[in-house]
C-alpha positions in Angstrom: 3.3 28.6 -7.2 2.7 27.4 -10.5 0.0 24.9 -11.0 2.2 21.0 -12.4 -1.2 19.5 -13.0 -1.2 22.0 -16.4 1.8 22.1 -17.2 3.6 21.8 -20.5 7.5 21.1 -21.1 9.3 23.6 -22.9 12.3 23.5 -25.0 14.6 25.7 -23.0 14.0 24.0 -19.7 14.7 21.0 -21.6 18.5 22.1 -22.5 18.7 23.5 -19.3 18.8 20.1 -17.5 21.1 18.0 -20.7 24.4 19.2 -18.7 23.1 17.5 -15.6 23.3 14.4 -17.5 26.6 14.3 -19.5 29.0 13.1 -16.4 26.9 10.2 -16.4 27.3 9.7 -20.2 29.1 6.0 -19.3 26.2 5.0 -17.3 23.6 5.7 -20.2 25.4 4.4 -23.2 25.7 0.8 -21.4 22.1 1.4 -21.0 21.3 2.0 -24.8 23.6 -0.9 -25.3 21.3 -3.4 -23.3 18.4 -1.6 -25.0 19.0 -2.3 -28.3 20.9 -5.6 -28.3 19.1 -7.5 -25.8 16.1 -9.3 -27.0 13.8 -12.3 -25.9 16.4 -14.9 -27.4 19.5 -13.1 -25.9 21.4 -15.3 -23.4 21.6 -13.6 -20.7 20.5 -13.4 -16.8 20.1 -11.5 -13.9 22.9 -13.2 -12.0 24.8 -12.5 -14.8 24.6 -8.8 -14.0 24.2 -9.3 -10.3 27.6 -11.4 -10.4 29.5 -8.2 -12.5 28.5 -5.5 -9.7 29.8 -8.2 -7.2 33.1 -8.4 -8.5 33.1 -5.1 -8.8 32.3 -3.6 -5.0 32.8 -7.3 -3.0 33.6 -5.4 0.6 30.4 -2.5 -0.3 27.6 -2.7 2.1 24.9 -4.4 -0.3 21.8 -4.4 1.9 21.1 -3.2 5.4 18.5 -4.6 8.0 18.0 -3.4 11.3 21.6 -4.0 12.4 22.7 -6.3 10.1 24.9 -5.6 6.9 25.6 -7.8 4.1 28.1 -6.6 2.0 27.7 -7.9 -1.7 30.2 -10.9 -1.1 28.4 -12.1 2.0 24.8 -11.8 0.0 26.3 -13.2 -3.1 27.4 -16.4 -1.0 24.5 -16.9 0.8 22.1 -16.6 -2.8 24.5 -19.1 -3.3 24.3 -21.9 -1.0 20.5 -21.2 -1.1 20.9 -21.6 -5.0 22.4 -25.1 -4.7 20.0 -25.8 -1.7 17.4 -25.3 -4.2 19.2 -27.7 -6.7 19.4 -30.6 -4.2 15.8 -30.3 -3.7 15.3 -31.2 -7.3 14.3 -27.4 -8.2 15.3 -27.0 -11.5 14.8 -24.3 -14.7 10.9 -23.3 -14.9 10.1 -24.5 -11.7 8.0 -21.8 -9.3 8.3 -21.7 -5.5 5.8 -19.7 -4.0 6.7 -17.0 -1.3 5.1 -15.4 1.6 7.4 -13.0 3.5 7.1 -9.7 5.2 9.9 -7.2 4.2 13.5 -8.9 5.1 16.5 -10.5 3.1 15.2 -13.5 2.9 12.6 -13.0 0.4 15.5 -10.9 -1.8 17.7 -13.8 -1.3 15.2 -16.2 -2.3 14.5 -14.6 -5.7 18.2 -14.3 -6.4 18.5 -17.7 -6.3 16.0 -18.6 -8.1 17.4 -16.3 -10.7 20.8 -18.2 -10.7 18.8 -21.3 -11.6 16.3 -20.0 -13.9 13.5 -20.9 -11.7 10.5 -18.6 -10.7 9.6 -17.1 -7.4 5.4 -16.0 -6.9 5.8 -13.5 -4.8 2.4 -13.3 -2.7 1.2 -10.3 -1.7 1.1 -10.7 1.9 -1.9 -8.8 2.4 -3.9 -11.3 0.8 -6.5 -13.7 2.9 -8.6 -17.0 2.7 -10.3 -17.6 -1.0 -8.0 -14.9 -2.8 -4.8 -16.4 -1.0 -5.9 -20.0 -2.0 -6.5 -18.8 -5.7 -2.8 -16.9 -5.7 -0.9 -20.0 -4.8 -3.3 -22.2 -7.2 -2.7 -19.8 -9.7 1.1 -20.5 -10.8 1.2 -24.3 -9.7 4.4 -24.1 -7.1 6.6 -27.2 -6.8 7.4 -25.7 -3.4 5.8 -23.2 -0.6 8.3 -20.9 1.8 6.1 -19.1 4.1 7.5 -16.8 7.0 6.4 -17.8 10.3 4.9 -13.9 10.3 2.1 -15.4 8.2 1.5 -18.8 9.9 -2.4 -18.0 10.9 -3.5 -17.2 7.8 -1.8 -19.6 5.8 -3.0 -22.8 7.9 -6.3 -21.2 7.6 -6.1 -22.2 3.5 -3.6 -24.9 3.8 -6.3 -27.8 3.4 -7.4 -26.3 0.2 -4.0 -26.0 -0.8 -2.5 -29.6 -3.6 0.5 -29.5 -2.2 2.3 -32.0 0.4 3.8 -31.1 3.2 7.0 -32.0 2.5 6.8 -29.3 -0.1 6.0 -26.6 2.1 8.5 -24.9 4.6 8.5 -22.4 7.3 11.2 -19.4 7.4 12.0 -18.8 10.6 11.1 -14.9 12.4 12.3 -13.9 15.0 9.5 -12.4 16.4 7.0 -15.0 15.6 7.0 -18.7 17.4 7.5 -21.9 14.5 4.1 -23.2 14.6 3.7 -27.0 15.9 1.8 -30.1 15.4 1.3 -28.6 12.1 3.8 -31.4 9.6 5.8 -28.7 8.0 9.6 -28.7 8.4 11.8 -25.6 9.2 13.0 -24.0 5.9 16.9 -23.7 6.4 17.1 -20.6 4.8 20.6 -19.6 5.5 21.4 -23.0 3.7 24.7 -23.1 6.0 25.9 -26.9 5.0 25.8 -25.8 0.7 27.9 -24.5 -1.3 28.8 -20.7 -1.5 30.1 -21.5 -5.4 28.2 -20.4 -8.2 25.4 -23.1 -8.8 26.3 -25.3 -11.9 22.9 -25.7 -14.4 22.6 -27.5 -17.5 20.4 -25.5 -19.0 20.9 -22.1 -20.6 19.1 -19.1 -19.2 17.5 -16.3 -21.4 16.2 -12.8 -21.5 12.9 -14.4 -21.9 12.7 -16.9 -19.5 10.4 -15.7 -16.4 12.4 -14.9 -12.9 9.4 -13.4 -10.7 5.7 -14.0 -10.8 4.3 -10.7 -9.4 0.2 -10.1 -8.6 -1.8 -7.9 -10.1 -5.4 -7.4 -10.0 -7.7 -9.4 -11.8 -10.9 -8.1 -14.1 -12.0 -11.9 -13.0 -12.2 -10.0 -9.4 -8.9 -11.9 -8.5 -5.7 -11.3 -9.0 -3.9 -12.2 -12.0 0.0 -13.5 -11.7 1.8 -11.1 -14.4 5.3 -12.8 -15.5 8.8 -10.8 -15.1 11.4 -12.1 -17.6 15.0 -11.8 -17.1 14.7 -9.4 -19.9 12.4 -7.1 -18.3 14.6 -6.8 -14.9 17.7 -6.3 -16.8 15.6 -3.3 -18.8 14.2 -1.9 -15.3 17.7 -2.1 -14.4 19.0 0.2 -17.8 16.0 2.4 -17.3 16.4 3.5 -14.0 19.7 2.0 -12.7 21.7 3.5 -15.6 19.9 6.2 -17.1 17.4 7.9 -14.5 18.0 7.9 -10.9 22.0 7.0 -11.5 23.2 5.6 -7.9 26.8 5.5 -6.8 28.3 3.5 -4.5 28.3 6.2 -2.2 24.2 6.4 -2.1 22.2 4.1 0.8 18.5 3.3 -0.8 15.2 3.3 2.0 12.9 1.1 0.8 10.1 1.1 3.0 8.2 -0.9 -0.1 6.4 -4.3 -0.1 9.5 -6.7 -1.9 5.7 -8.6 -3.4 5.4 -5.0 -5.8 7.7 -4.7 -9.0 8.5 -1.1 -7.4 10.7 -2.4 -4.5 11.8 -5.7 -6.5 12.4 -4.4 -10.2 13.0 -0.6 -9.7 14.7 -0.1 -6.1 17.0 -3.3 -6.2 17.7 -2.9 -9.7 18.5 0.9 -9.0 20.8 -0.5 -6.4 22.6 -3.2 -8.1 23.3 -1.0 -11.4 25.0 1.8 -9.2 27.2 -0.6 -6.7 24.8 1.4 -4.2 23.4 0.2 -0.5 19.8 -0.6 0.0 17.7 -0.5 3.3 14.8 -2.8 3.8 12.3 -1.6 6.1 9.4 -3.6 7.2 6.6 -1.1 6.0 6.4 2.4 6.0 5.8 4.8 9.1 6.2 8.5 9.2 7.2 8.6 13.2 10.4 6.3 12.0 11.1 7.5 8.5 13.2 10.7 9.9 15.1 8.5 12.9 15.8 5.9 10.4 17.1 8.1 7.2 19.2 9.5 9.6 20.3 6.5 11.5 21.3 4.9 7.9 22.4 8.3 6.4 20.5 7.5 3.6 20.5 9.3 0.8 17.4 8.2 -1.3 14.2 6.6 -0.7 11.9 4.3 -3.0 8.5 6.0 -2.8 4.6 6.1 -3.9 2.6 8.8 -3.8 0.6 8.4 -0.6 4.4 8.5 1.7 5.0 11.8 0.3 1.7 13.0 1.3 2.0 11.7 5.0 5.5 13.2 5.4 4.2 16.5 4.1 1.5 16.8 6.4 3.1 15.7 9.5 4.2 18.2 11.8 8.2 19.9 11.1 10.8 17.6 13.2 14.5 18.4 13.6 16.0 15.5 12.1 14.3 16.7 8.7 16.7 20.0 8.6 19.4 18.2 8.7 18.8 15.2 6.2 21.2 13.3 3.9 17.9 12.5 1.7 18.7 13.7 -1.6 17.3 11.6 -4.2 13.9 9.5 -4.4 12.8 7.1 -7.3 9.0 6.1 -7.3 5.2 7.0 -8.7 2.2 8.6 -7.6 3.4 12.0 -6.1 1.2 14.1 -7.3 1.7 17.7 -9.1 0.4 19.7 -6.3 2.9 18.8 -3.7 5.8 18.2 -5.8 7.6 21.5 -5.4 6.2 21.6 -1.8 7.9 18.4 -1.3 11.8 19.3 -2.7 11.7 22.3 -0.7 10.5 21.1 3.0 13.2 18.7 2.8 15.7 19.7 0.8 14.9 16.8 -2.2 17.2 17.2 -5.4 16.3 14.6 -8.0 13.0 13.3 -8.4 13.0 10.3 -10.1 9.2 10.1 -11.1 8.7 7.1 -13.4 5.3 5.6 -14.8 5.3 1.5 -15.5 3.3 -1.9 -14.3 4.2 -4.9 -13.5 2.5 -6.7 -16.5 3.4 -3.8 -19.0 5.6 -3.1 -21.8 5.8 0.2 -21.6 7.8 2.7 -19.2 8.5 6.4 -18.5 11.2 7.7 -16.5 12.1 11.1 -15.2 15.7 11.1 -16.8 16.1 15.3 -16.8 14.6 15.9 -13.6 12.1 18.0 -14.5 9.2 18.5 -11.7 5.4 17.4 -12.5 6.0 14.8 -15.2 6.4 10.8 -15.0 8.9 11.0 -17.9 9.5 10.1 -21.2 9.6 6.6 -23.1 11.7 4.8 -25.5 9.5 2.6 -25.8 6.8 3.0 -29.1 3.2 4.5 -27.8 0.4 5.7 -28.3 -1.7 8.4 -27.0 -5.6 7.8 -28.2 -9.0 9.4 -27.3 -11.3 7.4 -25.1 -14.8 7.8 -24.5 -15.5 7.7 -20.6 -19.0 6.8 -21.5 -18.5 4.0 -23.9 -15.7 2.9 -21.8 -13.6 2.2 -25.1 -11.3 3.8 -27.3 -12.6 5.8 -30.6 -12.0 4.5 -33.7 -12.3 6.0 -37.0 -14.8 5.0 -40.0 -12.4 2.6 -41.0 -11.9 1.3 -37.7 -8.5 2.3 -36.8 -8.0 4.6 -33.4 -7.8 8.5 -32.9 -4.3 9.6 -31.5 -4.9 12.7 -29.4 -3.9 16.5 -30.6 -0.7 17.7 -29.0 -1.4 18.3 -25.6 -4.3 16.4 -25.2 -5.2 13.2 -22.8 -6.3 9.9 -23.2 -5.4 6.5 -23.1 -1.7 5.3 -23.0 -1.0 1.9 -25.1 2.8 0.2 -25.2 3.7 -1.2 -29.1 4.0 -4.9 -28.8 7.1 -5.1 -31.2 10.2 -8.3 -30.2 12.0 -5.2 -28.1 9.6 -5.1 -26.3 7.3 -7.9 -26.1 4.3 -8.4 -23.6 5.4 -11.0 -21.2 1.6 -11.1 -20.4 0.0 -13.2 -17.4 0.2 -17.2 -16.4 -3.0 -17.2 -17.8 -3.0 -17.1 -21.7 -6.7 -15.8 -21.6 -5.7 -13.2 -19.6 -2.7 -12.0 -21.7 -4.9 -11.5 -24.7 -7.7 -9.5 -23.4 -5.2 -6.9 -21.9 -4.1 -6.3 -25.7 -5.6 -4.0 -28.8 -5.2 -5.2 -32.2 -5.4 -2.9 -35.2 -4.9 0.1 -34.0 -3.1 2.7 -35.7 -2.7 0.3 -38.6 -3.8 -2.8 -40.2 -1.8 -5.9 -38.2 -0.3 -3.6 -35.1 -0.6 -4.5 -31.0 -0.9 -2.3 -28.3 -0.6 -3.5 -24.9 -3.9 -1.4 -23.2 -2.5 0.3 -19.8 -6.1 0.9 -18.7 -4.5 4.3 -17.8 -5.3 7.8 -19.1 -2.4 10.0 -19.3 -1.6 14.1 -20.9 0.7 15.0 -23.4 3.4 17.6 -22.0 5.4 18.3 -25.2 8.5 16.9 -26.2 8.2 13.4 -25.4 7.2 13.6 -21.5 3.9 12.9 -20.3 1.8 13.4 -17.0 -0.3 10.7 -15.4 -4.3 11.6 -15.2 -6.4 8.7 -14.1 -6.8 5.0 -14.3 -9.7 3.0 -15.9 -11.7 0.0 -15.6 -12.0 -2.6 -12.9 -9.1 -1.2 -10.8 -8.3 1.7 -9.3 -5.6 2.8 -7.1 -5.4 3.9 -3.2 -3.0 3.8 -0.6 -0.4 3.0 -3.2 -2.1 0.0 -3.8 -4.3 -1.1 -6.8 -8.0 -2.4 -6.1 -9.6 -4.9 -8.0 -13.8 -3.4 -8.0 -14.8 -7.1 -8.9 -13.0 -8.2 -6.2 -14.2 -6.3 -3.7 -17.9 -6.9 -4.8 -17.5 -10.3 -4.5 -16.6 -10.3 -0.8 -19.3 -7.6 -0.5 -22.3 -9.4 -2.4 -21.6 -12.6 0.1 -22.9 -10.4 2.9 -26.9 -11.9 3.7 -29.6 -9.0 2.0 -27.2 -7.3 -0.7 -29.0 -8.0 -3.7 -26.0 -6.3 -5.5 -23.3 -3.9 -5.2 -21.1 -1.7 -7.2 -17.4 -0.7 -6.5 -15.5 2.4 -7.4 -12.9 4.9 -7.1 -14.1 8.4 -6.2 -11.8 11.3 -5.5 -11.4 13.3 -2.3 -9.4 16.2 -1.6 -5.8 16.3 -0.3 -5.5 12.5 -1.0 -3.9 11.0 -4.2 -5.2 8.3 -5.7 -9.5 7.3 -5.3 -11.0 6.0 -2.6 -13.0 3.0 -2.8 -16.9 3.8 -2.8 -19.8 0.8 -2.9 -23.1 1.1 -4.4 -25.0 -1.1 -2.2 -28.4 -2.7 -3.5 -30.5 -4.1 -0.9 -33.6 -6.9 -0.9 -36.7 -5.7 -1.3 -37.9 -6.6 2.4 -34.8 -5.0 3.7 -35.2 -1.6 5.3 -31.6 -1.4 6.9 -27.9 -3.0 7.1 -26.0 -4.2 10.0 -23.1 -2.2 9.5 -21.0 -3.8 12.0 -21.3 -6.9 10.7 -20.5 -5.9 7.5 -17.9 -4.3 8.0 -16.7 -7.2 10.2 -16.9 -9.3 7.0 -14.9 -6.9 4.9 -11.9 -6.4 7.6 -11.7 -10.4 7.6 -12.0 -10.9 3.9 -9.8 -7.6 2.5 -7.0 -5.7 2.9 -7.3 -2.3 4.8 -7.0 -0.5 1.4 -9.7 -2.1 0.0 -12.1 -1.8 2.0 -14.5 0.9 0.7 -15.1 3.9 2.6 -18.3 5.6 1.1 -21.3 3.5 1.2 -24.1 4.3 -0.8 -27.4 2.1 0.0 -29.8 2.8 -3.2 -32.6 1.2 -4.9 -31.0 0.5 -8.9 -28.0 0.7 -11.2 -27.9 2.2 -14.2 -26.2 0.0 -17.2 -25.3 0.0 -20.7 -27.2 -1.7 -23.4 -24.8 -4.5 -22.7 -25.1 -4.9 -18.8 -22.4 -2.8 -17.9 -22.6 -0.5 -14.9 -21.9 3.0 -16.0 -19.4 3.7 -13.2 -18.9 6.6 -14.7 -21.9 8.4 -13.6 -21.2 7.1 -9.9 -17.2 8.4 -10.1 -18.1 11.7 -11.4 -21.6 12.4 -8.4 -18.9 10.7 -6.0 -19.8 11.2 -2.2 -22.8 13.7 -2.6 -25.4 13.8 0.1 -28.1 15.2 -2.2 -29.6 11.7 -3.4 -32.9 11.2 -2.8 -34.3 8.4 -0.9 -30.5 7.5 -0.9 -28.4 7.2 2.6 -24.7 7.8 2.4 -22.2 6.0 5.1 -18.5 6.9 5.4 -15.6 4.7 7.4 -14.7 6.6 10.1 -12.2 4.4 13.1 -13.4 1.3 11.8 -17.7 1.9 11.7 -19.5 3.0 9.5 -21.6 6.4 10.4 -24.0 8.9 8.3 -22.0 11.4 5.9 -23.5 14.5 7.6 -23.1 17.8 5.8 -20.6 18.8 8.5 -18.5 16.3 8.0 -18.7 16.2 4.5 -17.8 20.0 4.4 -14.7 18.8 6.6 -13.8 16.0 4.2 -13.9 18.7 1.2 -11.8 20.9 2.9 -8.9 17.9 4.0 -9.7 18.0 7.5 -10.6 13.8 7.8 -7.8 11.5 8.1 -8.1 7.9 6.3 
């Protein structure tokens, strides 16, 4: 089998795939049309398009949910009511309500009607707990709090620290979860039965510009930073992959087994969805044992993906439902090259729609020609450039400009900041400006810095390699290092720790490593403790699951810890006077060689 991590795209294979295309020639030239007239003064808005697909495919299932259906009138009326619901309430263009729901309608709903309004939904990640939840909602100032009775424990755990009256604050009812009491906050009516299914009436004008989602990402504070999604950006998510790559019908049913809280399910998915009059299913979070029942239940015929899914599926055992799938199509990130082909021929996948982009970017790759073991080409302006791991910075020339790599080569990926495609940034300005490069390739230019390291294929498609700095990625999930070494370095006799990605075979992605500096008159670490600490503070796919308990850190001339050296000797036993812990059913034990020799070789689940 050939080996995708290496490979290059070629010419032939290239003309090969245009005829696949050409039927949906209609489809692509109203996405070059959006592409090149839309800009950040455009009127225009996403209920604008939303409104067109409705009119279009009224009686089509829109969204499925356990065994409810919504067509796209029945959705469109309810974003509606909850639209002018919002109005009565005062909510008006600009303002932000911050959300906290599990996977359901509601929290699509919500963020619909916002969108009619021009107000902003912060979509919290629901994984979140105690000081990082407070700093999320602090973050983007809400004039109003909707939080699904699902997460009632831990948000009245924060609620004190919260500036925010009751009054402002609302439970959305779940059906599996009791409406807390004795607590001064009012049932949400989130089916907003008693308004209005017209479209809501606003007075002021809504551009591609304006924001419609506040989306978390994490921070290099150690906390997450709120990235903004214009209308703009949606309505190009929804050109890029509803229009041009992955192509829906209204014959195709979407599984989105995705957190709605991630730009994947919310920008790509729905906007995948809406652009092809197609059906989407929202599942409550991924599980291998259901995915087959449930794609064959729903007859889907494409599923929203990250890497990590694809790996479980491959590696569970052969059931019959899978012979016999309707799965055709999947849109996502992450799988990586080695399964790829592995993957389309267990179960009989067609189209890959691989595509590269973040939530706080300007830049995006799709798979438009369906060609295995690439994330795609761009549009967009980039810029391949040479990075030096040991610096941890770009080159730049004698005159100061950067090096763009040969053909073929890798190194780090930066979007042009140009007014197609402007960087929307973070809530806070600070923030927005350290995540760009000025001067680059020439005097006056800016490059929005993807912190990612990516491989030339050849004609216009690239591969993804690794990510840099303070984050790295597991689970499907990024991981803020600072973060995590702030929860770590409040545990009594760490004098300091260091937190990193390190890879291990058969999983995509890094897993999350700490470098553990102890007090002098400490000889050993209650492990149980600490990792009590971690599971109440962090989400499961951050916690790390190498420890490494040493004596010093090596940094740079400037105080920075060369993480490099740490990534690259990973989870070696072979330290001297150095003891090395992994996570194994929630305690940490000794990394023996056995079961090191058994991690190498992919035999140890995490």
């Amino acid at each position: 089998m050939d080996d995708y991590r290496k490979r290059n795209i070629n010419l032939p294979e290239l003309l090969f795939k245009l005829p696949g295309i050409t039927k949906d020639l209609p489809k692509i030239l109203t996405a070059l049309y959006y592409n090149y007239t839309v800009n950040p003064n455009t009127e225009i808005s996403i209920g604008e398009i939303f409104n067109k697909t409705v009119r279009k495919y009224p009686d089509r299932p829109c969204i499925f949910y356990h065994r409810t259906t919504y067509t796209y009138q029945d959705f469109n009326e309810w974003v509606n009511r909850l639209a002018n619901h919002f109005i009565s309430l005062g909510i008006k263009k600009g303002d932000v309500i911050a959300v906290m729901l599990e996977n359901r309608p509601e929290i699509l709903a919500v963020s619909m009607a916002m969108a009619k309004i021009g107000s902003i939904a912060a979509l919290i990640n629901t994984a979140q707990r105690q000081q990082t939840l407070v700093h999320s909602f602090k973050l983007v100032k809400p004039k109003m709090i909707l939080i699904g009775t699902e997460f009632s424990e831990p948000f009245l755990q924060i609620k004190s620290e919260l500036e925010i009256a009751n009054k402002n604050i609302g439970w959305v009812i779940h059906s599996g979860f009791k409406t807390p009491v004795k607590t001064g906050i009012q049932m949400f009516d989130i089916f907003s039965e008693t308004f209005s299914a017209a479209e809501p009436k606003i007075n002021e004008r809504i551009h591609s510009k304006d924001a419609f989602l506040y989306i978390y990402t994490s921070g290099t504070t150690g906390l997450p930073k709120a990235s903004i999604i214009s209308h703009g950006r949606w309505i190009k998510g929804y050109s890029a992959f509803g229009l041009t790559s992955f192509r829906l019908t209204p014959e195709d049913i979407l599984y989105v087994p995705l957190p709605f809280f991630h730009a994947t399910a919310m920008i790509v998915c729905w906007s995948s969805v809406v652009a092809g009059g197609a059906s989407m299913v929202i599942k409550n979070k991924f599980s291998v044992s259901e995915f087959w029942k449930d794609i064959a239940f729903y007859q889907a015929t494409a599923f929203g993906y990250v890497g990590e899914m694809c790996k479980y599926l491959l590696n569970a055992p052969e059931q019959t439902l899978e012979k016999k799938s309707t799965l055709k199509k999947m849109i996502g990130n992450g799988l990586r090259p080695d399964i790829w082909v592995k993957f389309k021929a267990r179960f009989g996948v067609e189209q890959v729609a691989e595509f590269y982009a973040s939530s706080e970017g300007n830049i995006a790759f799709f798979n438009v020609f369906n060609l295995d073991g690439t994330m795609g080409f761009s549009i967009t302006n980039y810029a391949i450039v040479e990075y030096d791991l040991e610096k941890g910075e770009p080159v730049r020339n004698k005159r100061g400009f950067m090096k763009e790599v040969p053909a073929k080569g890798t190194g780090l990926l930066l979007g042009e900041i140009n007014d197609r495609y402007p960087f929307d940034g973070y809530t806070e300005k600070g923030k927005t400006e350290g995540s760009i490069f000025r001067n680059v390739l020439k005097k006056g230019d800016a490059y929005f810095n993807t912190n990612d390291l990516v491989r030339d294929m050849g004609f216009g498609h690239t591969q993804f390699v690794d990510r840099l700095g303070d984050t790295f990625r597991w689970k499907g999930e990024n991981v803020s290092t600072l973060e995590v070494e702030g929860i770590i370095n409040q545990f009594q006799g760490i004098l300091e720790s260091v937190v990193y990605g390190v890879l291990v075979p058969e999983n995509s992605g890094r897993a999350g490593m700490a470098l553990l500096i102890l007090e002098d008159n400490l000889k050993q670490l209650n492990l149980e403790k600490f990792y009590t600490l971690l599971s109440k503070e962090l989400p499961t796919y951050a916690i790390p699951l190498f420890l490494r308990i040493g004596k010093e850190t090596q940094t740079t001339n400037t105080f920075k810890h060369q993480k490099h050296a740490l990534k690259t000797e990973g989870y070696n036993i072979n330290f001297k006077e150095e003891r090395i812990y992994v996570l194994q059913h929630k305690k940490y034990i000794p990394l023996t060689a056995e079961l090191k020799k058994q991690i190498d070789a992919g035999k140890v689940k995490f």
